[in-house]
mmJSON file of the N, C-alpha and C atoms, coordinates in Angstrom:
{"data_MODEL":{"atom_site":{
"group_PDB":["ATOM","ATOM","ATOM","ATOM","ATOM","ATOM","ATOM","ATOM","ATOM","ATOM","ATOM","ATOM","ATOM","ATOM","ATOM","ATOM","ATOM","ATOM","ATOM","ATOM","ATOM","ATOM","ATOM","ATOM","ATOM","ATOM","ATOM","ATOM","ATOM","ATOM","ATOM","ATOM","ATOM","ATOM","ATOM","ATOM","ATOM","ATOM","ATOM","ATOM","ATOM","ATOM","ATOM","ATOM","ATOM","ATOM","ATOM","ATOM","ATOM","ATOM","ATOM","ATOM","ATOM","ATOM","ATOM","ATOM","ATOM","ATOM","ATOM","ATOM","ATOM","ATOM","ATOM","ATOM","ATOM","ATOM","ATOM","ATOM","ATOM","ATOM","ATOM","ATOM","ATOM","ATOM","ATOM","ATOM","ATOM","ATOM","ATOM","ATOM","ATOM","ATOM","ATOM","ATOM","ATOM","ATOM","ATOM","ATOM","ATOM","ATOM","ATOM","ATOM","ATOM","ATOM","ATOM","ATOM","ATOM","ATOM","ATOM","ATOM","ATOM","ATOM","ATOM","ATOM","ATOM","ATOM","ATOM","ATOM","ATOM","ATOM","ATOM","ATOM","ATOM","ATOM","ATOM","ATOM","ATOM","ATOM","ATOM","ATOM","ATOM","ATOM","ATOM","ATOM","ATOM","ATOM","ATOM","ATOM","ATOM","ATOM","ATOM","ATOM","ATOM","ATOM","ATOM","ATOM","ATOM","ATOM","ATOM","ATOM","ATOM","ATOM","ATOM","ATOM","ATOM","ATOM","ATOM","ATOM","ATOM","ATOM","ATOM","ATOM","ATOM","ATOM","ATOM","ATOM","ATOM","ATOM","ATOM","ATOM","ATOM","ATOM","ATOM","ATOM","ATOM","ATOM","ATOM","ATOM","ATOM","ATOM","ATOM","ATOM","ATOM","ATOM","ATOM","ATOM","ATOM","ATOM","ATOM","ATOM","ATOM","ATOM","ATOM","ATOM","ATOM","ATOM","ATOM","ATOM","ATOM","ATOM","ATOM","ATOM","ATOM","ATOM","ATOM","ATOM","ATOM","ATOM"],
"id":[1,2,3,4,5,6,7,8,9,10,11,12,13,14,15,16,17,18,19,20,21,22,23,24,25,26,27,28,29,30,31,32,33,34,35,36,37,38,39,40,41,42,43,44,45,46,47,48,49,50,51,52,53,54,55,56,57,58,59,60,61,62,63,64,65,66,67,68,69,70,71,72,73,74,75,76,77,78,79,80,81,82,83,84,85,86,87,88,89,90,91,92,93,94,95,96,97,98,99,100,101,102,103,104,105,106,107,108,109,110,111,112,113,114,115,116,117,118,119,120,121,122,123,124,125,126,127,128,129,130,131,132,133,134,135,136,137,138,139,140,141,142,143,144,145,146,147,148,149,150,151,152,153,154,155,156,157,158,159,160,161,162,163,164,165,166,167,168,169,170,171,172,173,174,175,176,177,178,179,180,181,182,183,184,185,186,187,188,189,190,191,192,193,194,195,196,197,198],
"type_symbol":["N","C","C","N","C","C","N","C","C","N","C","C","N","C","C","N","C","C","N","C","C","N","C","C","N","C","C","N","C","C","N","C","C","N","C","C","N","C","C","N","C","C","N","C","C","N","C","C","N","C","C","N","C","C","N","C","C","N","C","C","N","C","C","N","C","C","N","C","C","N","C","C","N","C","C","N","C","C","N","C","C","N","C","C","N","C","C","N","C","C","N","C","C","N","C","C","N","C","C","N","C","C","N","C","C","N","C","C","N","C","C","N","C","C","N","C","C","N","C","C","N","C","C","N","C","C","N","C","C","N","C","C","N","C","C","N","C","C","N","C","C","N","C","C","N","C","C","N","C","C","N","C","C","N","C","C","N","C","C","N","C","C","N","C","C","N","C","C","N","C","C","N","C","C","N","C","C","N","C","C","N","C","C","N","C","C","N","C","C","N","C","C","N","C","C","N","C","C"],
"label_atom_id":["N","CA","C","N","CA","C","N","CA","C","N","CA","C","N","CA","C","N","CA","C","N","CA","C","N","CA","C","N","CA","C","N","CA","C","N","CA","C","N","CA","C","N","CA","C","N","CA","C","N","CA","C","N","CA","C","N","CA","C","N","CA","C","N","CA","C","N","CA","C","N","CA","C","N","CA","C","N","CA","C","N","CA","C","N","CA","C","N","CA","C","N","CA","C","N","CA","C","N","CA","C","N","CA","C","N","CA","C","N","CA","C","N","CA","C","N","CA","C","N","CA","C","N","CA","C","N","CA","C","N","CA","C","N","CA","C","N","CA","C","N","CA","C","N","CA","C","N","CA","C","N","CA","C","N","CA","C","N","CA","C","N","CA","C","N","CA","C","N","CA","C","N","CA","C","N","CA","C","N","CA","C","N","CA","C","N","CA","C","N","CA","C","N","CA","C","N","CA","C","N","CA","C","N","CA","C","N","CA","C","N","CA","C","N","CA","C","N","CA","C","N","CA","C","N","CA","C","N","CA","C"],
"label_alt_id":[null,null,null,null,null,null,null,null,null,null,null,null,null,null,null,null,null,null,null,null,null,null,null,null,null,null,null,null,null,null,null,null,null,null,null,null,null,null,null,null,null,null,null,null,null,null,null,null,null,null,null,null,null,null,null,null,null,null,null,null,null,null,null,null,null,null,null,null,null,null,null,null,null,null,null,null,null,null,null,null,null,null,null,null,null,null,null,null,null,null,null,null,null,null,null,null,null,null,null,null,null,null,null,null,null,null,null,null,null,null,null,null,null,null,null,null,null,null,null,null,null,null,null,null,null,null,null,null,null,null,null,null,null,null,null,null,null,null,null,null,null,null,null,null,null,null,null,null,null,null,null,null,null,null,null,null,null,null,null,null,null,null,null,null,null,null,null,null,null,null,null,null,null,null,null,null,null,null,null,null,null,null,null,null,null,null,null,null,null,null,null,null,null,null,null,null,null,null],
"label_comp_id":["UNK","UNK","UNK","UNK","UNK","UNK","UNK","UNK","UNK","UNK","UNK","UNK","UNK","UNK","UNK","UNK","UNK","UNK","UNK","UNK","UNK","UNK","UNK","UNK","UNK","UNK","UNK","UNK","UNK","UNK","UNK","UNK","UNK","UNK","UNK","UNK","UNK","UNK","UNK","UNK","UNK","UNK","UNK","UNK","UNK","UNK","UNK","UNK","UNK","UNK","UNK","UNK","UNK","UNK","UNK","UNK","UNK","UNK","UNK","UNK","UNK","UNK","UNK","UNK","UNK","UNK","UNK","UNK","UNK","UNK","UNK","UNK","UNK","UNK","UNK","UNK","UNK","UNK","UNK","UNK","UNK","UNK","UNK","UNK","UNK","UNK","UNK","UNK","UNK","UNK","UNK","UNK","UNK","UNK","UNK","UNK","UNK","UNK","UNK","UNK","UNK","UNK","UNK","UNK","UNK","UNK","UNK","UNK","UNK","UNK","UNK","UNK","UNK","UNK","UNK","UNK","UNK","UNK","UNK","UNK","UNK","UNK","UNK","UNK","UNK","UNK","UNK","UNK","UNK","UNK","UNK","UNK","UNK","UNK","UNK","UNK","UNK","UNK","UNK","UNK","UNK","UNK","UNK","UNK","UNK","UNK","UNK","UNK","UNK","UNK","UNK","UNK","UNK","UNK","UNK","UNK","UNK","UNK","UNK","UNK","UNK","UNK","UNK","UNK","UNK","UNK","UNK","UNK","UNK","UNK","UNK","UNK","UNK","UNK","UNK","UNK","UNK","UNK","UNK","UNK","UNK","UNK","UNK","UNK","UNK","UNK","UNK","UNK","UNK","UNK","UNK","UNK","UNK","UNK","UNK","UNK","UNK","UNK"],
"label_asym_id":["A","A","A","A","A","A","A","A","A","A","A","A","A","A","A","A","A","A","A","A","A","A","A","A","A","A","A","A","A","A","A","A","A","A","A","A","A","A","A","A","A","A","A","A","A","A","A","A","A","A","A","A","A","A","A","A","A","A","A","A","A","A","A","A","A","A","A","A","A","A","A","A","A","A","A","A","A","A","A","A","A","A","A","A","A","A","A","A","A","A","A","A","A","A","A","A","A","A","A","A","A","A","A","A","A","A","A","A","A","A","A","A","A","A","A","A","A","A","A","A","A","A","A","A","A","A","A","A","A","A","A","A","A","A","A","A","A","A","A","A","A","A","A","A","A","A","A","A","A","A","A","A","A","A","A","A","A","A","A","A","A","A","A","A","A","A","A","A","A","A","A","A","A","A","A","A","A","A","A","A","A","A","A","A","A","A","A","A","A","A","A","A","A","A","A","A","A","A"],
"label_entity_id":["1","1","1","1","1","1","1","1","1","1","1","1","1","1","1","1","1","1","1","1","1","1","1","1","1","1","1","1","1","1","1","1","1","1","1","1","1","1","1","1","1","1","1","1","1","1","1","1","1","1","1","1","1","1","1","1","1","1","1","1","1","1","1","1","1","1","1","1","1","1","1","1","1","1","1","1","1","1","1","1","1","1","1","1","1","1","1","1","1","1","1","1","1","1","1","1","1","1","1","1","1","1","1","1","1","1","1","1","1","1","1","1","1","1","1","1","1","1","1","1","1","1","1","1","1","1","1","1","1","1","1","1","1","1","1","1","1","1","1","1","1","1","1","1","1","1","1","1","1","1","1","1","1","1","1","1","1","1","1","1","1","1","1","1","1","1","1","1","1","1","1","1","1","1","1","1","1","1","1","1","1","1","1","1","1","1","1","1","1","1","1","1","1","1","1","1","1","1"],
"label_seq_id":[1,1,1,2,2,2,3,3,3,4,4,4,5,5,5,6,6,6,7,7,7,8,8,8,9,9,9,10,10,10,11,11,11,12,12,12,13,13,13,14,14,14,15,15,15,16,16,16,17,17,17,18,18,18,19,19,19,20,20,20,21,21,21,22,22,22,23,23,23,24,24,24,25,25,25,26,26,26,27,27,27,28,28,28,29,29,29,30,30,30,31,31,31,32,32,32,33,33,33,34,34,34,35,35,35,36,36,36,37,37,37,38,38,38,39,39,39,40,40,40,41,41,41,42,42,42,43,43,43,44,44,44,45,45,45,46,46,46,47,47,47,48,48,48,49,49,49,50,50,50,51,51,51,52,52,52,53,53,53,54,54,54,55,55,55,56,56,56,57,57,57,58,58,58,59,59,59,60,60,60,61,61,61,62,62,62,63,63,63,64,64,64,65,65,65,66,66,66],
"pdbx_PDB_ins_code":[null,null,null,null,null,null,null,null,null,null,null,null,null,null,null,null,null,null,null,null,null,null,null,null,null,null,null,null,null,null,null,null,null,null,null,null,null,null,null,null,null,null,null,null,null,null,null,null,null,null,null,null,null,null,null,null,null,null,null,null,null,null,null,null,null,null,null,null,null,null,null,null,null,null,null,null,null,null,null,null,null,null,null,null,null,null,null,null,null,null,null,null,null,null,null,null,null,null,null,null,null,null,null,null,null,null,null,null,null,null,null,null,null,null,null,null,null,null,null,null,null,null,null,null,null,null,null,null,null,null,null,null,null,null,null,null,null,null,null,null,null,null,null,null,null,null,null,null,null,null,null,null,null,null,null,null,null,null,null,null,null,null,null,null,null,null,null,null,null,null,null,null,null,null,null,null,null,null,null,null,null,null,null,null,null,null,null,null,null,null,null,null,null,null,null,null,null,null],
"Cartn_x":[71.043,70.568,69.433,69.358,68.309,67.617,66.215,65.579,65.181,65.02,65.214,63.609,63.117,61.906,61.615,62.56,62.676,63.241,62.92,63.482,64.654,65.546,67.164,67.466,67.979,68.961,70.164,70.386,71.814,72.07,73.511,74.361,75.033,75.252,76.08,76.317,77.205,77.983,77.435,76.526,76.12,76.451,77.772,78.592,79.655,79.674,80.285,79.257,78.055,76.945,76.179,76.406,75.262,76.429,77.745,78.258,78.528,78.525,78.363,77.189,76.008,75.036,74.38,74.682,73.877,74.752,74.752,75.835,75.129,76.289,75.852,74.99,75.134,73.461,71.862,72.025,71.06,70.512,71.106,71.04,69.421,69.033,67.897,66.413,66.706,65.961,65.457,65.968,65.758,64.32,64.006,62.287,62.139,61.074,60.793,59.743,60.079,58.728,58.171,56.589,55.407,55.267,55.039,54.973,56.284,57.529,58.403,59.432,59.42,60.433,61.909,61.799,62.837,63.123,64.642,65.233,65.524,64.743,65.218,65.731,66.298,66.888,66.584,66.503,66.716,65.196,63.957,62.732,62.752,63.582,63.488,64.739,65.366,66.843,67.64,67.896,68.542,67.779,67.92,67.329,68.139,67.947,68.462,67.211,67.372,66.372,66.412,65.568,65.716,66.983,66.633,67.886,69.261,69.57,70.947,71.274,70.288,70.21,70.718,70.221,70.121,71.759,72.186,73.128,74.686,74.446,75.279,75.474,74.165,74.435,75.046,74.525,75.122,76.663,77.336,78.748,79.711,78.805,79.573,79.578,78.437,78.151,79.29,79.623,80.214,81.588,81.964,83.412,83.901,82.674,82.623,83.017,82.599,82.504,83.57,85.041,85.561,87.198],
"Cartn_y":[-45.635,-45.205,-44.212,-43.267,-41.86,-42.104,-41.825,-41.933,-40.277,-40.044,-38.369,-38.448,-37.218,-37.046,-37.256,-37.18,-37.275,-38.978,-39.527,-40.917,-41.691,-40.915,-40.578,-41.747,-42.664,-43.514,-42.943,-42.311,-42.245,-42.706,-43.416,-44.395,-43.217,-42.8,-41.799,-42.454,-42.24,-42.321,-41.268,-41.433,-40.139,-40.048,-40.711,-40.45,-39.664,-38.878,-36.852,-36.311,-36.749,-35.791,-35.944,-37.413,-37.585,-39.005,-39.094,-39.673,-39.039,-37.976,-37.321,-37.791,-37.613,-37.67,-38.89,-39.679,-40.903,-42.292,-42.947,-44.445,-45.032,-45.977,-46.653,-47.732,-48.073,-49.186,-48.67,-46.523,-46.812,-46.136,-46.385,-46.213,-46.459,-47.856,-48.905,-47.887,-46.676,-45.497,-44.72,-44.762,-43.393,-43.405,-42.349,-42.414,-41.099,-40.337,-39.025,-38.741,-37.406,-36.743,-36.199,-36.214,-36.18,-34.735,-34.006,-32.64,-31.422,-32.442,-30.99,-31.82,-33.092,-33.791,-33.809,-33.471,-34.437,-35.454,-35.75,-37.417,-37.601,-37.899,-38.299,-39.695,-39.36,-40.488,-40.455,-41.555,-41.814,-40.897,-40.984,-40.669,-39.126,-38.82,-36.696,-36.403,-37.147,-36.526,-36.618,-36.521,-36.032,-35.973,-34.938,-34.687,-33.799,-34.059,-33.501,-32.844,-31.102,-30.771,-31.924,-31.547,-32.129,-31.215,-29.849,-28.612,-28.969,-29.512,-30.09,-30.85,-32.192,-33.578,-33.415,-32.92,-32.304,-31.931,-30.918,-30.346,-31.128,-32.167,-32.83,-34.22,-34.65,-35.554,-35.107,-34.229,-32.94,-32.84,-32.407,-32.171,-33.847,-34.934,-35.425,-36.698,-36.492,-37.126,-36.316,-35.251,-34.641,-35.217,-34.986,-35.713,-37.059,-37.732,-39.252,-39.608,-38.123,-38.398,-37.908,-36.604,-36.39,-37.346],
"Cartn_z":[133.965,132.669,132.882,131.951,131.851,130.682,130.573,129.778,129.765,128.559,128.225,127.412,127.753,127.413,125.97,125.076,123.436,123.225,124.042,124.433,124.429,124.357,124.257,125.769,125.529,126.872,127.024,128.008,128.179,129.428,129.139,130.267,131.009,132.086,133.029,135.024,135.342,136.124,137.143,138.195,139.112,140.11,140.404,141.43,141.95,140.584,141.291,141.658,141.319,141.544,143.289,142.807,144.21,145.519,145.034,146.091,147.303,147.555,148.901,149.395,148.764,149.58,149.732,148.524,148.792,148.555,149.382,149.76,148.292,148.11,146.739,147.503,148.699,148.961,149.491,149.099,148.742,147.994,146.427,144.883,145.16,145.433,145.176,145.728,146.475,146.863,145.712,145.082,143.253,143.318,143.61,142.849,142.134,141.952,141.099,141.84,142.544,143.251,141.806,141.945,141.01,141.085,142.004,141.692,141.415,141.734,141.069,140.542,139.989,138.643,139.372,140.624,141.24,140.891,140.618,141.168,142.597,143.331,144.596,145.086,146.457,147.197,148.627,149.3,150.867,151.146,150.269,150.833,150.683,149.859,149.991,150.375,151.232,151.753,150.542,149.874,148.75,147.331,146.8,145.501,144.285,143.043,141.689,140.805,140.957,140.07,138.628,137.994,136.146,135.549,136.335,135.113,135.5,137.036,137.178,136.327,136.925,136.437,134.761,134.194,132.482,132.276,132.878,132.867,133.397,134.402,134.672,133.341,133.14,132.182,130.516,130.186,128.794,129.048,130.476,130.441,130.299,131.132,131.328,129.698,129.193,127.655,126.698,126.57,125.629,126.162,127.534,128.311,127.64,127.355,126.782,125.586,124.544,123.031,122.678,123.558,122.912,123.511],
"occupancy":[1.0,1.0,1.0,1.0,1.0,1.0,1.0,1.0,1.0,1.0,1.0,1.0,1.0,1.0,1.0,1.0,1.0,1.0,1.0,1.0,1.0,1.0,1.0,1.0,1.0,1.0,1.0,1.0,1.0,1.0,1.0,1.0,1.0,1.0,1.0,1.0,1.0,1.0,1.0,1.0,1.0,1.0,1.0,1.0,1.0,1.0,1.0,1.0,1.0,1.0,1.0,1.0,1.0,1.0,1.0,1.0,1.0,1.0,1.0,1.0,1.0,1.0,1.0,1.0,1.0,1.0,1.0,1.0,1.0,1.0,1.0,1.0,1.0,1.0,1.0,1.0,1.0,1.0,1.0,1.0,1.0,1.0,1.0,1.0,1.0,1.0,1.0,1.0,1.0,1.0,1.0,1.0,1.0,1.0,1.0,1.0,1.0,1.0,1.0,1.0,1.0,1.0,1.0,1.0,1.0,1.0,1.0,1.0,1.0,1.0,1.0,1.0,1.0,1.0,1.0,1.0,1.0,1.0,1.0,1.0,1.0,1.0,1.0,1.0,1.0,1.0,1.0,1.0,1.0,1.0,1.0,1.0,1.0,1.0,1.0,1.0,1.0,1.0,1.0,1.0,1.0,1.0,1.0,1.0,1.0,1.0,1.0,1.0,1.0,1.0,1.0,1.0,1.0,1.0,1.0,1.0,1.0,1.0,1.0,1.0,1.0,1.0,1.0,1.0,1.0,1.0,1.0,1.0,1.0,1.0,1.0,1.0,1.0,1.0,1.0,1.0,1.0,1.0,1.0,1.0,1.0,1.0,1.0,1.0,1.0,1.0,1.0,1.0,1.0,1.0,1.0,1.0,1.0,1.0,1.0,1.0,1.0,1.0],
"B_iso_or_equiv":[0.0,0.0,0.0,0.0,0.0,0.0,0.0,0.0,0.0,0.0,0.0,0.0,0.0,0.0,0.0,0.0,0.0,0.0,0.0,0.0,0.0,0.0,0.0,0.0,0.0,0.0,0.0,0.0,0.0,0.0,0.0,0.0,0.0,0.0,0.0,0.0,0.0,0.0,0.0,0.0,0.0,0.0,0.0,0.0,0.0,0.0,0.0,0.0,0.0,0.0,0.0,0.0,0.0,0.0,0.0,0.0,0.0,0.0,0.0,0.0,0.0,0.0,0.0,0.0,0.0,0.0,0.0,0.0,0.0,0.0,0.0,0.0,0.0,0.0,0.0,0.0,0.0,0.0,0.0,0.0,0.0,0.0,0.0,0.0,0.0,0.0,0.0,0.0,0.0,0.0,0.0,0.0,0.0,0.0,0.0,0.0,0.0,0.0,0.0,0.0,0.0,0.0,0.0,0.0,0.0,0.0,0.0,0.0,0.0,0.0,0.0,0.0,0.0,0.0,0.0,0.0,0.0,0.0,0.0,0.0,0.0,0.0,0.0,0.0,0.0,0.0,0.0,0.0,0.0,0.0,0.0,0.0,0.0,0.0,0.0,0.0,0.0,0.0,0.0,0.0,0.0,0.0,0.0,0.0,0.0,0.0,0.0,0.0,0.0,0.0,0.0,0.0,0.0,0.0,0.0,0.0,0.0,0.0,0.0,0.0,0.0,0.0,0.0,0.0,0.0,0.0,0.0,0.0,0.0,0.0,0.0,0.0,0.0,0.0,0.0,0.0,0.0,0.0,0.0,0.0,0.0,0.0,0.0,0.0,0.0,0.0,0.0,0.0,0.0,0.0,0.0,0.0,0.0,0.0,0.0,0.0,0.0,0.0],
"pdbx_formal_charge":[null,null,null,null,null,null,null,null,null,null,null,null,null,null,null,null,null,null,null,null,null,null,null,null,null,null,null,null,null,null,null,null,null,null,null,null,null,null,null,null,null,null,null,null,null,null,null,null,null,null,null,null,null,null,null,null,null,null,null,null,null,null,null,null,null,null,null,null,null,null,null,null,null,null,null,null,null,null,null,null,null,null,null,null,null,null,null,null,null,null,null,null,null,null,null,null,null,null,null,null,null,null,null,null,null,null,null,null,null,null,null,null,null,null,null,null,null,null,null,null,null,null,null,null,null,null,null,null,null,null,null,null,null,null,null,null,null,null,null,null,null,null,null,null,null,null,null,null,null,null,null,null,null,null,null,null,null,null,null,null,null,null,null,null,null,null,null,null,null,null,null,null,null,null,null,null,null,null,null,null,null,null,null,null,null,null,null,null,null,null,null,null,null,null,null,null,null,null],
"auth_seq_id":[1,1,1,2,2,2,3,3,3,4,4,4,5,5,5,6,6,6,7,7,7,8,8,8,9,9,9,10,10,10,11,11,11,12,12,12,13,13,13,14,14,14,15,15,15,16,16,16,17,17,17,18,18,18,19,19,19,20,20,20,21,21,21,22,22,22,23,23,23,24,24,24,25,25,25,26,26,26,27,27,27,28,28,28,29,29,29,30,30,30,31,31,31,32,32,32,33,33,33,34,34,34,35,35,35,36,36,36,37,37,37,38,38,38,39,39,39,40,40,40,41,41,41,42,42,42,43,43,43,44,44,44,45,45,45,46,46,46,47,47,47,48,48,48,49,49,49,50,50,50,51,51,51,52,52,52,53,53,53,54,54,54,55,55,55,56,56,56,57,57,57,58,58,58,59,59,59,60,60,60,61,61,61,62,62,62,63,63,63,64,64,64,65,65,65,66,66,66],
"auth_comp_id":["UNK","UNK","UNK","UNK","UNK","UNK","UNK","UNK","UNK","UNK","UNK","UNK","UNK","UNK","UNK","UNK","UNK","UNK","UNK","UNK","UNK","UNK","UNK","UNK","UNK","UNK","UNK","UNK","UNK","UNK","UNK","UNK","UNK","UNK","UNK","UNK","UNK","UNK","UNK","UNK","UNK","UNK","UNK","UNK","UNK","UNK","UNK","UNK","UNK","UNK","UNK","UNK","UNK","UNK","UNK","UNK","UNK","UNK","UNK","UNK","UNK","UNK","UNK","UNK","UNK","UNK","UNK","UNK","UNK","UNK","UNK","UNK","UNK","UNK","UNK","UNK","UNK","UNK","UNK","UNK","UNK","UNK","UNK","UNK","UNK","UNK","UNK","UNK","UNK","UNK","UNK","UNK","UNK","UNK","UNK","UNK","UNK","UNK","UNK","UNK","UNK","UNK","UNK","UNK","UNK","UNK","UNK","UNK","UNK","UNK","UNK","UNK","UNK","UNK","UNK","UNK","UNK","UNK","UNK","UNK","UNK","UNK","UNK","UNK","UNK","UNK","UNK","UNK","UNK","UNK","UNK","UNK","UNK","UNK","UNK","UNK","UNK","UNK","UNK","UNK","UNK","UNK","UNK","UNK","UNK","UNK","UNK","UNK","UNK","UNK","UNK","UNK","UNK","UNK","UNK","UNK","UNK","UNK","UNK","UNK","UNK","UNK","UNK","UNK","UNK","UNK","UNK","UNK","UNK","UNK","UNK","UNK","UNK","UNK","UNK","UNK","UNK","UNK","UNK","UNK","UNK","UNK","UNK","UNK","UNK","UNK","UNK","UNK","UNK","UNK","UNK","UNK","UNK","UNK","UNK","UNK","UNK","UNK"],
"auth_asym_id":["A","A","A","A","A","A","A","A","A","A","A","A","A","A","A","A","A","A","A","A","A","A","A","A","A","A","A","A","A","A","A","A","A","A","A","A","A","A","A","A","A","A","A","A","A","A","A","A","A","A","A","A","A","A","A","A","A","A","A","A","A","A","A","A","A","A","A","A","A","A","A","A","A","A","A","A","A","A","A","A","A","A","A","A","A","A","A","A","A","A","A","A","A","A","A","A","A","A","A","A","A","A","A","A","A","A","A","A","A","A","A","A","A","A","A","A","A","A","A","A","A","A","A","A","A","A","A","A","A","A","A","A","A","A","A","A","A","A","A","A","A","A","A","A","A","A","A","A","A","A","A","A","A","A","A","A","A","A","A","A","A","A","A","A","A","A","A","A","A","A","A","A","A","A","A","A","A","A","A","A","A","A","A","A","A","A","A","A","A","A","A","A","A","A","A","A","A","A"],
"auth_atom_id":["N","CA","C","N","CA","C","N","CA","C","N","CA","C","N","CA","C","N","CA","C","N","CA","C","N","CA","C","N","CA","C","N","CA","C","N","CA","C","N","CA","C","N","CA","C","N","CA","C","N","CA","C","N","CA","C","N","CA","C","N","CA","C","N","CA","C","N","CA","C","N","CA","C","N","CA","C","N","CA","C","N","CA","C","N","CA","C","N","CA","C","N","CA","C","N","CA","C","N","CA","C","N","CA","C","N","CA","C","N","CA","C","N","CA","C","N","CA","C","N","CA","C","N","CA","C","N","CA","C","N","CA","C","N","CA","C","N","CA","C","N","CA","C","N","CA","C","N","CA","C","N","CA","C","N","CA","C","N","CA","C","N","CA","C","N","CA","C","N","CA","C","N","CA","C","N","CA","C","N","CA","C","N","CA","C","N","CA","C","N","CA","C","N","CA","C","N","CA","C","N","CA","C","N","CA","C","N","CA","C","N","CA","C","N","CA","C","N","CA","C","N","CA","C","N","CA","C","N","CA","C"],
"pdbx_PDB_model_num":[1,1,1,1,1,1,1,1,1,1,1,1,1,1,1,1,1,1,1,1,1,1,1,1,1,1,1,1,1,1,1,1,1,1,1,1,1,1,1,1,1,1,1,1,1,1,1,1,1,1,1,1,1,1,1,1,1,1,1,1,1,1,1,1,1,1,1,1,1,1,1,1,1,1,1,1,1,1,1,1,1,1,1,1,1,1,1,1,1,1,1,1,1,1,1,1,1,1,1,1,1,1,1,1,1,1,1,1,1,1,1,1,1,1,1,1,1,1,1,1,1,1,1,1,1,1,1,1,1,1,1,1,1,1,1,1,1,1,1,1,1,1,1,1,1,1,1,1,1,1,1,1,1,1,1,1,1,1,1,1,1,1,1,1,1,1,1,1,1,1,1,1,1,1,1,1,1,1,1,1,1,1,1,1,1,1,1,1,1,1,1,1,1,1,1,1,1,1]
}}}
């Protein structure tokens, strides 16, 4: 689940996005680097600007509704 700056929850699936790079055991890694709004994983080894992140969740929400 995403919590959107306008406080919007949305439920999404980030495993087209980030199953290459990150094993689902270690999801439990997610943090947010503080100076550039990364979603990261595995300590920095993998990361999602916000404008992806944004953009992947927008395509795949509209995928949902129609």
């Amino acid at each position: 689940m995403l919590n959107s700056e306008n406080g919007e929850i949305i439920e999404v699936n980030l495993e087209k996005l980030i199953g290459t790079y990150v094993a689902k055991d270690a999801l439990n890694t997610a943090s947010i680097d503080q100076e550039w709004g990364c979603l990261e994983f595995n300590n920095g080894m993998a990361d999602i600007e916000p404008k992806t992140l944004y953009e992947f969740v927008t395509a795949y929400h509209c995928k949902q509704a129609a």
